[in-house]
Structure formats: C-alpha cells, structure tokens
C-alpha positions, 0 to 999 in steps of 0.5 A: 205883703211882698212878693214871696221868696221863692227857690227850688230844693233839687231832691232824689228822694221821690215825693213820698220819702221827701214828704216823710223827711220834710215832716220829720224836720219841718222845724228845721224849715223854721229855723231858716228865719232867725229866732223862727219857730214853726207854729202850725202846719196843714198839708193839702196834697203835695204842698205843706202850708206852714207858720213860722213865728220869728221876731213877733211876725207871722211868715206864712210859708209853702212847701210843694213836693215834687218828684224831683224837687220841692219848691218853697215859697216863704211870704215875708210881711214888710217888718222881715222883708229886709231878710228876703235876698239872705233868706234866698240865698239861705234856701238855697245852701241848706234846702237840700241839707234840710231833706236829710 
C-alpha cells in the first residue's frame, strides 16, 4: 500500500457540528474517488473509519475531527495510486464545500 493521501479541511463549525455535517454527507467524501461509494463506517471518538468501494477496490479512509479542522487521511491500493496528486488536489478545492 502507499503512503496515504493526506489534507487538512479548515472549518469554523466546532467539532460537534462538523461531526454532525460529516455524518449527513459522509457519501459526499465517497464521491470524491470516481465512481467511489462509501460502504461501511465506524466512529471511534473524534475519527470516522470509512470504506469507499471505487472501480472494484477497497480505499479505506479516515476522518479526524478537529475543532478547527478535519484531517482526512485516504489509503489508496497500488491499482488507484495513480489518482493520489488529483485526489490531493480534489481534497483540498472541495473538502470544505463537503462540510456544508
């Protein structure tokens, strides 16, 4: 596996309102990775484990929700490591359009 595509989505929400938006919208993270579907989801505190079904691949995924922030950390398998810079650069233009 790669090392994981990483970025940091600035929010003023506060941590309880940006979990509450990110579980309204989780399959809006999904979509981020074409024709990805969010499959599973498990919270553990402050971070969303996640599964994107995309292309026939599993893309295991994190969600860690800041005060400030929340850092998304997206493990691609090798087949949709070619996506990683696009996906970055995805992240980074609609991460906080996803926390609406």
């Amino acid at each position: 596996m790669s090392d994981p595509v990483e970025a940091d989505i600035p929010h003023k929400l506060g941590r309880e309102e940006a979990r509450a938006r990110i579980d309204k919208g989780i399959g809006k993270f999904g979509e981020l990775i074409p024709g990805g579907a969010v499959v599973n989801q498990t919270w553990e505190d402050d971070r969303l484990r996640f599964t994107v079904q995309a292309m026939g691949q599993s893309v295991d995924s994190t969600l860690t929700v800041f005060e400030d922030r929340v850092h998304a950390a997206v493990f691609l398998p090798p087949f949709l490591a070619v996506f990683a810079d696009k996906l970055r650069a995805k992240l980074a233009k609609e991460g906080p359009k996803l926390l609406e």
